[in-house]
N, C-alpha and C positions, 0 to 999 in steps of 0.2 A: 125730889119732886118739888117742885113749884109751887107754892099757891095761887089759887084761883083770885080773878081780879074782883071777885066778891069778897072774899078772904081779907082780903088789901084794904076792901070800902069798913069790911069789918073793926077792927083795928084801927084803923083811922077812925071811924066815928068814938071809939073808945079812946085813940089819945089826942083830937079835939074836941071830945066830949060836943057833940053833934049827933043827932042820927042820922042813921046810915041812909033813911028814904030822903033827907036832904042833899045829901051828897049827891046821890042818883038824879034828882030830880034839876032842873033846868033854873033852880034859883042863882041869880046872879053874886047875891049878895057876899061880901066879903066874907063874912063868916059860915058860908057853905062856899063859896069857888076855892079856896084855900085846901081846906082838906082836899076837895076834888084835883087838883092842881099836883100835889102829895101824889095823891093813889094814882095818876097818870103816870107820870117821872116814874116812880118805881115798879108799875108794872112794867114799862117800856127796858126799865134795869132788866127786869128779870125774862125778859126776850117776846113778853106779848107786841103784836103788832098795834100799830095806831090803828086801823080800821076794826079789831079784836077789842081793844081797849074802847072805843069809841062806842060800839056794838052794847057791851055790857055797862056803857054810863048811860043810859037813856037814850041810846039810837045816834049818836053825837056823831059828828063827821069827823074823817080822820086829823082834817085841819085843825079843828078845834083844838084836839089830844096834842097833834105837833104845839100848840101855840101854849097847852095848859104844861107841858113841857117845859117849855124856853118860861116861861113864868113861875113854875116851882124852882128850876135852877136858879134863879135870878134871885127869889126871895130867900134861898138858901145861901147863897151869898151876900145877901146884904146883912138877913138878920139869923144870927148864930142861934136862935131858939128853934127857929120852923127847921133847920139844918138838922138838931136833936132829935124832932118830932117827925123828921122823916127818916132817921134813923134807927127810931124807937117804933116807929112803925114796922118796916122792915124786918127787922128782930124780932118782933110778934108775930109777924105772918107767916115767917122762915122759921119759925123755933118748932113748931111740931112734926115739918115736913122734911125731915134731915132723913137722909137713906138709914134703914136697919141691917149692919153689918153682922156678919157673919162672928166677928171677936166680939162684940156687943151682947148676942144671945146664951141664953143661959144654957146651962150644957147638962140634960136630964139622966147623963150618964152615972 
């Protein structure tokens, strides 16, 4: 299972220590469109649509989402920190939602 793209804002606000109703919210500023920029990319990784993604950032059109896209990729390749921090992200939002297999449960036999 997936995590929800509230999940994503979650995690992001804890690893650029932000809160999460900035992210959401329509602030421009550099230190809230970043993280926003973050939880866009990666939800779009993990197969939400732009109009889905846009929907749960505050009503945002799916343009926006495309463009907050091409702007996280871009800053993850210039600068090797936010590349981290969107991979640290990821890893958080993925780590409790992993399928529970069948060789995984305990066997009350």
């Amino acid at each position: 299972m997936k995590p929800t793209v509230l999940e994503i804002v979650a995690c992001a606000s804890e690893a650029f220590r932000v809160d999460a109703y900035q992210i959401l919210n329509g602030d421009r500023s550099d230190l809230h469109c970043r993280p926003r920029f973050a939880v866009c990319l990666i939800a779009h990784d993990l197969g939400y649509s732009h109009p889905q993604i846009g929907r749960t950032l505050g009503g945002r059109d799916h343009t926006s989402i495309i463009n907050a896209c091409k702007r996280a990729r871009a800053f993850a390749a210039e600068e090797p920190e936010y590349l981290d921090l969107i991979e640290e992200i990821r890893a958080a939002a993925c780590r409790d939602r992993m399928p529970f297999f069948k060789s995984q449960r305990s066997n009350p036999v």
